[in-house]
C-alpha positions, 0 to 999 in steps of 0.5 A: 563521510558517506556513512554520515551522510546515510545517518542524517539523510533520513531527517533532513531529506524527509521534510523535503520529499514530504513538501514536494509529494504533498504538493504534487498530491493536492493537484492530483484530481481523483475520482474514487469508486467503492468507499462509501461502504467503507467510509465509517471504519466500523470495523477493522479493516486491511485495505491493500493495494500494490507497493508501487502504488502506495503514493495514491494511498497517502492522499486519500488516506490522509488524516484518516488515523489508519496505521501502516506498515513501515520498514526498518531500513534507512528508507524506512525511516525516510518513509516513515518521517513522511507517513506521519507527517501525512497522518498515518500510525506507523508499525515498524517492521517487515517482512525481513527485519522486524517482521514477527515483532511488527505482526503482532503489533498490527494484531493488537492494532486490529483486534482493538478495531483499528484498520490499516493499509499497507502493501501485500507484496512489500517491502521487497516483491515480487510485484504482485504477489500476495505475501502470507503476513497479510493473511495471518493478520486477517486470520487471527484478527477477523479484520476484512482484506479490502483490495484496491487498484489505482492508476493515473492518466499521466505519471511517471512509472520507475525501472524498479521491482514495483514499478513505482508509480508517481502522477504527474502534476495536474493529472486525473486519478482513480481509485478503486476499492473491492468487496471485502474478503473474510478470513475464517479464523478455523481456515486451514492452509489449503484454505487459506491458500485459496483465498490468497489467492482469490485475494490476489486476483482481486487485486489484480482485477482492480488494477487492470481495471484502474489501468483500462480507465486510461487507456494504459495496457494491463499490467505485468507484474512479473516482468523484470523491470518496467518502461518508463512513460515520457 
């Protein structure tokens, strides 16, 4: 029965999730900062920001046409019935199941001048950290990394690896996009670990940044688990 029930729930649970998020998102008041320079998607780009915070990325994004990356797992496909019922292409794979199959999916996505957005530290962590996929995307496809930080006045911040973070109705928002970041296609690894790391910083720029907007304290991403606000 169990097993049953972890097959169906990805279909009947989906439509659900995605009426309860929707409504929750069309109260979310956000202020957005850095877009105007992006707005006419001109070119490929991978607009970023941490796996917790991906909620934010469904609303402003939505009916934009950008792809994501979307898990193979039984989650997955919840998100995945959700995603595009939000607007979004999706590429199934990860960095675990599905992982060389999804890149070169998102390679072609981009290399046609289609821009994405999808977490660099998903699906599994650790939090904050940049992981090498996003990069090889950036490198063989001369899309433009994009780092992004959000945050929310009030929200609920979950006991998980991401400290996934949901916005309480009728909340205010913000969210911040960097300057893009190049990868030279002739970057050699010492290189590229450099900007990973300039990238990452970015990141975690923006969200302190995002995080400071409300009052909230720099984030930890390293820490194993995350309190939850009342």
């Amino acid at each position: 029965m169990k097993q049953k029930w972890r097959d169906v729930r990805p279909y009947i649970l989906a439509p659900l999730v995605y009426g309860i998020v929707s409504s929750l998102l069309s109260t979310l008041r956000l202020e957005v900062r850095g877009w105007d320079q992006y707005k006419k998607l001109d070119k490929a780009y991978i607009f970023a920001g941490f796996h917790g915070r991906v909620v934010f990325g469904a609303k402003f994004f939505r009916g934009k046409g950008l792809w994501t990356l979307i898990s193979h797992s039984r989650d997955g496909e919840m998100q995945n019935r959700i995603f595009t019922r939000f607007g979004f292409n999706t590429i199934r794979g990860s960095t675990g199941r599905g992982g060389a199959k999804a890149l070169i999916e998102s390679i072609k996505v981009l290399k046609a001048g289609e821009s994405m957005t999808f977490p660099p530290d998903g699906p599994r962590g650790p939090s904050g950290v940049v992981q090498p996929g996003i990069m090889q995307m950036a490198k063989k496809t001369g899309a433009m990394l994009v780092p992004v930080g959000v945050s929310a006045n009030r929200r609920w911040l979950f006991k998980s690896w991401d400290r996934y973070l949901i916005p309480k109705p009728f909340s205010k928002g913000i969210m911040i996009f960097g300057d893009p970041i190049e990868v030279p296609a002739d970057s050699s690894d010492d290189q590229l670990e450099e900007i990973r790391q300039h990238f990452e910083s970015e990141l975690h720029r923006l969200e302190t940044e995002a995080e400071a907007h409300f009052n909230h304290p720099k984030p930890n991403w390293h820490a194993p688990e995350a309190k939850t606000n009342p």
